[in-house]
N, C-alpha and C positions, 0 to 999 in steps of 0.2 A: 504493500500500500504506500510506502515510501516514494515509491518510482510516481506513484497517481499526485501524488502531493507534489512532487517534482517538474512533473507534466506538466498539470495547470496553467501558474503563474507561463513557463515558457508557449504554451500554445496561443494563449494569451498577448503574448510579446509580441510571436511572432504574426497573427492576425493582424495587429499593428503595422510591422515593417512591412506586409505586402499590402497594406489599404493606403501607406505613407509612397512604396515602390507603384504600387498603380497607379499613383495620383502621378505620381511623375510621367508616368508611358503617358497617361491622357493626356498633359500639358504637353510634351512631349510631339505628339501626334497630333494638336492642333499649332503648331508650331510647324509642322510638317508640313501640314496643309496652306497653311499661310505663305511657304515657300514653293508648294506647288503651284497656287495661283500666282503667285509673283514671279514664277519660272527664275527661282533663285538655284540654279544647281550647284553652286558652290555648297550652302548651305543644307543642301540634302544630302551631299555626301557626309556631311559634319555630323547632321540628325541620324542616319541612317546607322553609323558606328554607335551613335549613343543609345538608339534603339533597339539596337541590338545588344547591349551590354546590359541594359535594363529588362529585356527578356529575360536573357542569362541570369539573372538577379531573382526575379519571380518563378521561376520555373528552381530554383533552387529554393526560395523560401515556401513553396509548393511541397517541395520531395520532403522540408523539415516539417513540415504542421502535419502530413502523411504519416510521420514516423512518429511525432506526439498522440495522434489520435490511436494509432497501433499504440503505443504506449498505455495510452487511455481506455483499451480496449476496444474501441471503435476501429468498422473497417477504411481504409484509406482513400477515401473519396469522398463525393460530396453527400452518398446517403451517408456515409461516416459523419461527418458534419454534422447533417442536420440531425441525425440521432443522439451525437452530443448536446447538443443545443438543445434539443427536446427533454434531455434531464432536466426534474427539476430543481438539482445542484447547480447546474450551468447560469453562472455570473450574466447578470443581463450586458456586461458590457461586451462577452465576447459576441452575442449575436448582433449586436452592431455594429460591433467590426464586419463579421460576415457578411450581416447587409450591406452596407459600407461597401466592400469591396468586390459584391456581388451587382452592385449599381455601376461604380465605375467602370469596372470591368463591361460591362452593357456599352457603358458610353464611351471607352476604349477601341471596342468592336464596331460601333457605328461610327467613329472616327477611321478607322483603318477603313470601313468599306467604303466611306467616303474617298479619301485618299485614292483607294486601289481607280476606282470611276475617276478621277482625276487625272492619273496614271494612263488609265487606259487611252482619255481623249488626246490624251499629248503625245500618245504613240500614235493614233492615228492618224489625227495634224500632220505629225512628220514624215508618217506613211506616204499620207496623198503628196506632198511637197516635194518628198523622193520621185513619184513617180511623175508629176508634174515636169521636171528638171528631166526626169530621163525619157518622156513622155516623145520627142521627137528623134533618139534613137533607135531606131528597132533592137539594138544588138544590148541595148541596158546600159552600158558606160562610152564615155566616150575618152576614155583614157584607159589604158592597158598599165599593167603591175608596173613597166618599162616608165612608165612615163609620157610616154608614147601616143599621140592619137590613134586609135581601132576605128576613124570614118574610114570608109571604104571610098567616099566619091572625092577623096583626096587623088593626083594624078601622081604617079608611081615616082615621082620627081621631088627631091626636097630641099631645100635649100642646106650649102654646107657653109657655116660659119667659120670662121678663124683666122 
Protein backbone atom coordinates (compact mmCIF):
# COMPACT_ATOMS: atom_id res chain seq x y z
CA UNK A 1 0.00 0.00 0.00
CA UNK A 2 3.12 2.07 0.29
CA UNK A 3 3.64 2.07 -3.51
CA UNK A 4 -0.42 3.43 -3.69
CA UNK A 5 0.52 6.39 -1.36
CA UNK A 6 3.49 6.84 -3.57
CA UNK A 7 1.53 6.86 -6.71
CA UNK A 8 -0.97 9.40 -5.81
CA UNK A 9 0.64 12.62 -5.20
CA UNK A 10 3.18 11.63 -8.57
CA UNK A 11 0.02 10.94 -10.90
CA UNK A 12 -1.18 13.99 -9.69
CA UNK A 13 2.15 15.89 -10.68
CA UNK A 14 2.31 14.46 -13.58
CA UNK A 15 -1.54 15.30 -14.84
CA UNK A 16 -0.20 18.66 -14.29
CA UNK A 17 3.02 18.77 -16.56
CA UNK A 18 1.16 17.30 -19.48
CA UNK A 19 -2.05 19.87 -19.16
CA UNK A 20 1.15 22.64 -18.49
CA UNK A 21 3.06 20.50 -22.00
CA UNK A 22 -0.29 20.66 -23.84
CA UNK A 23 -0.86 24.03 -23.29
CA UNK A 24 2.30 24.63 -24.93
CA UNK A 25 1.63 22.38 -28.38
CA UNK A 26 -1.63 24.40 -28.48
CA UNK A 27 0.14 27.97 -28.36
CA UNK A 28 2.53 26.29 -30.09
CA UNK A 29 0.25 25.25 -33.20
CA UNK A 30 -1.49 28.58 -33.23
CA UNK A 31 1.77 30.18 -33.78
CA UNK A 32 2.14 27.79 -36.55
CA UNK A 33 -0.80 28.63 -38.02
CA UNK A 34 -0.19 32.36 -37.90
CA UNK A 35 3.08 31.47 -39.89
CA UNK A 36 1.30 29.45 -42.32
CA UNK A 37 -0.84 32.24 -43.31
CA UNK A 38 1.98 34.62 -43.22
CA UNK A 39 3.95 32.16 -45.45
CA UNK A 40 6.67 32.72 -42.95
CA UNK A 41 8.94 29.54 -43.61
CA UNK A 42 11.77 30.40 -41.81
CA UNK A 43 9.63 30.30 -38.85
CA UNK A 44 8.04 26.86 -39.54
CA UNK A 45 11.05 25.22 -39.66
CA UNK A 46 11.96 26.82 -36.19
CA UNK A 47 8.12 25.67 -34.95
CA UNK A 48 8.34 22.44 -36.56
CA UNK A 49 11.65 21.37 -34.34
CA UNK A 50 9.87 22.61 -31.32
CA UNK A 51 6.90 20.74 -32.13
CA UNK A 52 8.37 18.03 -32.32
CA UNK A 53 10.33 18.03 -29.13
CA UNK A 54 7.04 18.99 -27.37
CA UNK A 55 5.56 15.79 -28.77
CA UNK A 56 8.49 13.84 -27.48
CA UNK A 57 7.70 15.48 -24.09
CA UNK A 58 3.81 14.36 -23.95
CA UNK A 59 4.06 11.05 -25.27
CA UNK A 60 6.80 10.43 -22.47
CA UNK A 61 4.66 12.12 -19.66
CA UNK A 62 1.93 9.67 -21.39
CA UNK A 63 4.12 6.31 -20.84
CA UNK A 64 4.63 7.96 -16.82
CA UNK A 65 0.84 8.59 -15.66
CA UNK A 66 0.49 4.70 -17.65
CA UNK A 67 2.95 3.35 -15.30
CA UNK A 68 1.36 5.34 -12.11
CA UNK A 69 -2.10 4.15 -12.92
CA UNK A 70 -0.59 0.34 -13.24
CA UNK A 71 0.99 1.28 -10.01
CA UNK A 72 -2.49 2.28 -8.89
CA UNK A 73 -3.97 -0.62 -10.06
CA UNK A 74 -5.66 0.61 -12.86
CA UNK A 75 -5.38 -0.50 -16.58
CA UNK A 76 -3.20 1.87 -18.64
CA UNK A 77 -5.32 3.93 -20.76
CA UNK A 78 -7.89 6.03 -20.74
CA UNK A 79 -10.68 3.56 -19.32
CA UNK A 80 -7.78 3.33 -16.67
CA UNK A 81 -8.23 6.99 -16.09
CA UNK A 82 -11.49 7.23 -15.84
CA UNK A 83 -11.96 4.36 -13.55
CA UNK A 84 -9.45 6.05 -11.23
CA UNK A 85 -11.30 9.17 -11.38
CA UNK A 86 -14.47 7.27 -10.66
CA UNK A 87 -13.03 6.20 -7.07
CA UNK A 88 -14.42 7.88 -4.69
CA UNK A 89 -10.98 8.58 -3.16
CA UNK A 90 -10.00 10.36 -6.29
CA UNK A 91 -8.95 14.05 -5.26
CA UNK A 92 -11.37 16.30 -7.38
CA UNK A 93 -8.23 18.12 -8.49
CA UNK A 94 -7.00 15.22 -10.60
CA UNK A 95 -10.09 15.10 -12.70
CA UNK A 96 -9.50 18.49 -13.64
CA UNK A 97 -6.44 18.04 -14.76
CA UNK A 98 -7.81 15.32 -16.87
CA UNK A 99 -10.45 17.57 -18.19
CA UNK A 100 -8.18 20.14 -18.53
CA UNK A 101 -6.13 18.29 -20.65
CA UNK A 102 -8.72 16.33 -22.27
CA UNK A 103 -10.07 19.86 -23.65
CA UNK A 104 -6.96 21.10 -24.87
CA UNK A 105 -5.94 18.23 -26.30
CA UNK A 106 -9.54 18.76 -28.48
CA UNK A 107 -8.35 22.12 -29.37
CA UNK A 108 -4.80 20.99 -30.19
CA UNK A 109 -6.26 18.56 -32.76
CA UNK A 110 -8.43 21.13 -34.28
CA UNK A 111 -5.49 23.30 -34.55
CA UNK A 112 -3.39 20.78 -36.31
CA UNK A 113 -6.28 19.80 -38.63
CA UNK A 114 -6.44 23.35 -39.36
CA UNK A 115 -2.99 23.65 -40.12
CA UNK A 116 -2.76 20.25 -42.19
CA UNK A 117 -5.80 22.30 -44.71
CA UNK A 118 -3.51 25.02 -44.63
CA UNK A 119 -0.73 22.92 -45.64
CA UNK A 120 -2.42 21.38 -48.15
CA UNK A 121 -3.76 24.67 -50.02
CA UNK A 122 -0.06 25.85 -50.23
CA UNK A 123 0.93 22.61 -51.92
CA UNK A 124 -1.53 23.02 -54.26
CA UNK A 125 -0.86 26.83 -55.03
CA UNK A 126 2.57 25.61 -55.81
CA UNK A 127 1.38 22.76 -57.71
CA UNK A 128 -0.66 24.70 -60.22
CA UNK A 129 2.29 27.49 -60.46
CA UNK A 130 4.63 24.51 -61.27
CA UNK A 131 2.69 23.55 -63.88
CA UNK A 132 1.77 26.93 -65.10
CA UNK A 133 5.66 27.70 -65.77
CA UNK A 134 6.08 24.21 -67.35
CA UNK A 135 2.64 24.43 -68.83
CA UNK A 136 4.32 25.59 -72.50
CA UNK A 137 6.88 22.76 -72.54
CA UNK A 138 5.69 19.56 -73.54
CA UNK A 139 8.82 17.74 -72.27
CA UNK A 140 8.22 19.24 -68.39
CA UNK A 141 11.64 21.28 -67.81
CA UNK A 142 13.27 23.37 -69.87
CA UNK A 143 16.66 22.81 -68.51
CA UNK A 144 18.52 19.48 -68.28
CA UNK A 145 20.77 18.27 -64.90
CA UNK A 146 23.70 19.98 -67.45
CA UNK A 147 22.44 23.06 -67.20
CA UNK A 148 21.74 22.82 -70.56
CA UNK A 149 18.56 23.98 -72.45
CA UNK A 150 16.26 20.30 -73.40
CA UNK A 151 14.08 22.85 -76.21
CA UNK A 152 14.28 20.94 -79.16
CA UNK A 153 13.26 23.88 -81.61
CA UNK A 154 16.75 25.39 -80.71
CA UNK A 155 18.98 24.91 -84.24
CA UNK A 156 21.70 22.21 -83.67
CA UNK A 157 24.02 25.58 -83.68
CA UNK A 158 25.38 27.38 -80.50
CA UNK A 159 27.18 29.87 -79.84
CA UNK A 160 30.87 29.40 -78.54
CA UNK A 161 32.03 31.94 -76.08
CA UNK A 162 35.62 32.63 -75.00
Amino acid sequence: MSLTNFSLPKLHECLQEEVDAMLSLAELLKAEQASLIDGNVEKLGELTQEKSRRITLLAELEKKRNAYLIQLGYSSDAKGMQDYLSHPSTEILAAEYWGNLLQISEQAKESNRANGILINRQLTKNQSALNILQQNNPAGSMYGPNGQSTNSNLSGRGFVIG
